[in-house]
C-alpha positions in Angstrom: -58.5 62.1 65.3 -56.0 63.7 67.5 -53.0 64.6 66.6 -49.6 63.6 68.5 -49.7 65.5 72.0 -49.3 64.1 75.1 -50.9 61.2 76.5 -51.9 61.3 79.8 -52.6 58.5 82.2 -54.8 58.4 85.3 -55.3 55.6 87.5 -59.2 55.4 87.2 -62.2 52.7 87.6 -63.7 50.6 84.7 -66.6 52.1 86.4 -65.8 55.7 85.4 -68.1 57.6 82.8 -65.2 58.4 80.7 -64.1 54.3 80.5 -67.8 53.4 79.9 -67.6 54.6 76.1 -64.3 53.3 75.6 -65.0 49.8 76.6 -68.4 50.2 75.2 -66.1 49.9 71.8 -64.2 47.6 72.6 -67.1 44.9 73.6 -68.4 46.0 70.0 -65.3 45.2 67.9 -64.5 42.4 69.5 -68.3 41.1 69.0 -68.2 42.1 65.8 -64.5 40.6 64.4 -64.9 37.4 66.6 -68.3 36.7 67.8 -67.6 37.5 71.7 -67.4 40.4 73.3 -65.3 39.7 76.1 -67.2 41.0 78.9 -67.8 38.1 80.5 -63.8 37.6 81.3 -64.0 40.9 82.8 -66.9 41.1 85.1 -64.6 40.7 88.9 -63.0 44.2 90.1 -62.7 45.1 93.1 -61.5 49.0 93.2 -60.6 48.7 97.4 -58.0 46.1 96.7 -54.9 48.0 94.8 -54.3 45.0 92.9 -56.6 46.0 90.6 -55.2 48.4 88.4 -57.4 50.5 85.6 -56.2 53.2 83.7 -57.7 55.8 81.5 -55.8 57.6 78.7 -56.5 61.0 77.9 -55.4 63.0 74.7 -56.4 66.9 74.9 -58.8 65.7 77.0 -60.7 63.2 75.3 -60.6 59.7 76.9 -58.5 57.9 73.7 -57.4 54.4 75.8 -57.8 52.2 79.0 -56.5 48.9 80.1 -56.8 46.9 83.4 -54.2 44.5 85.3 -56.3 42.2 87.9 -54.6 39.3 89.7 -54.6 35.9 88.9 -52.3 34.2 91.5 -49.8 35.1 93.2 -47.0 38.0 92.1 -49.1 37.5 88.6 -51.3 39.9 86.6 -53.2 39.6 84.2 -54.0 42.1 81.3 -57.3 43.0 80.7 -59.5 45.6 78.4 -56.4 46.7 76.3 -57.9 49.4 74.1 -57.0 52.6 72.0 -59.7 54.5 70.3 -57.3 55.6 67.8 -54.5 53.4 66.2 -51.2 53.8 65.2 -51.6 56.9 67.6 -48.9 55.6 70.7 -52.3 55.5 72.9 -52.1 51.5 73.6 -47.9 51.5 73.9 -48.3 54.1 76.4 -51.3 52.8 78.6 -49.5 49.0 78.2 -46.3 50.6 79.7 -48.0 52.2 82.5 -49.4 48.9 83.3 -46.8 47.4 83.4 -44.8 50.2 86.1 -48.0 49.8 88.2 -47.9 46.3 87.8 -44.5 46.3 90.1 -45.4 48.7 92.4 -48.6 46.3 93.2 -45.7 43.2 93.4 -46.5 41.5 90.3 -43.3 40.1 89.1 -45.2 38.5 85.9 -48.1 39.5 83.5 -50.5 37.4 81.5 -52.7 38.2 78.9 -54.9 36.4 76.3 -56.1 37.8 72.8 -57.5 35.7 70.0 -55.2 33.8 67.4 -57.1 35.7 64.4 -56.5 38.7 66.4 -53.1 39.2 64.6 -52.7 43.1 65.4 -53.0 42.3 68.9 -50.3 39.4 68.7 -47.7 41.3 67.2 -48.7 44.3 69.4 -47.5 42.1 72.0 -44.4 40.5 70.7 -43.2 43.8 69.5 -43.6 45.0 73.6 -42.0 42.0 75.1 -44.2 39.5 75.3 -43.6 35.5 74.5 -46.4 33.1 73.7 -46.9 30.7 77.0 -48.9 28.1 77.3 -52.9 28.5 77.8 -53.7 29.2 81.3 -57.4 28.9 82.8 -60.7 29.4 81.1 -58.3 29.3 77.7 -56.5 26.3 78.5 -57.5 23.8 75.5 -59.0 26.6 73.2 -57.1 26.6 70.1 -58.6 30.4 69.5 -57.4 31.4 72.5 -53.5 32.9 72.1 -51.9 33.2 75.7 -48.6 35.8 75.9 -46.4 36.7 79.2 -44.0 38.8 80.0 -41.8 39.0 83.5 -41.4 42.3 85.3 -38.1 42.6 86.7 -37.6 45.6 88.8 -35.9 48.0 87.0 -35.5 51.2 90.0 -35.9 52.3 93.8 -39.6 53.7 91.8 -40.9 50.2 90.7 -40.6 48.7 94.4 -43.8 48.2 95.8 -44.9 50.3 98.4 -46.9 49.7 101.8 -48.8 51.6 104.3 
């Protein structure tokens, strides 16, 4: 396990080797603790449209984290692939953040996620960054599994604005 030195983020592709492993794990504890896997929530990206945010988190330069924003409607995101290879390490704060600043600079103004109810590390995870419990939305309206959080993403600096070509 590493120990605490820098995190570094790069804007990548769920498509890159390095996030192959990574969500690899992820599909496999979720499988495992909850009987899905998730991938079929995640299977729409399209890298040309900058929208689509994925990043990769790197610690000494092993690939420790990754996490995706993908739009939903309009000025909303939604949270996808939220995962840290380590815990307790900073790695999912840090990538969550990042989203988040990225998040406004694509014009999101509000960011949706789901997790599972019995996924209780993930819900206070959230909480704990900001996020309030909203109503289901989508695929997880009427799932009683199905815990839906948001958070609103008010512009903070001249740096957040979202910028055009």
């Amino acid at each position: 396990m590493p120990t605490a030195t820098a995190i570094q983020l790069d804007v990548s592709s769920p498509q890159a080797a390095e996030a192959q492993p990574l969500l690899d794990a992820l599909s496999e504890q979720l499988g495992t603790r909850f009987g899905s896997d998730g991938r079929a929530s995640f299977t729409e990206w399209h890298a040309a449209d900058p929208r689509y945010i994925f990043l990769l988190a790197r610690q000494d330069g092993e690939a420790v984290g990754c996490g995706a924003v993908r739009p939903i409607a309009e000025g909303i995101g939604e949270v996808k692939r939220m995962f840290a290879k380590y815990a307790r390490q900073g790695i999912g704060e840090a990538v969550l953040h990042r989203l988040e600043t990225e998040a406004r600079r694509a014009g999101y103004t509000e960011l949706w996620l789901e997790t599972r109810v019995a996924n209780t590390e993930a819900c206070r995870f959230y909480l704990k960054n900001g996020y309030q419990r909203r109503p289901n939305y989508g695929q997880y309206h009427g799932r009683e599994n199905s815990a839906c959080f948001g958070k609103h993403l008010p512009f903070s600096d001249a740096a957040d604005l979202p910028t055009y070509d």
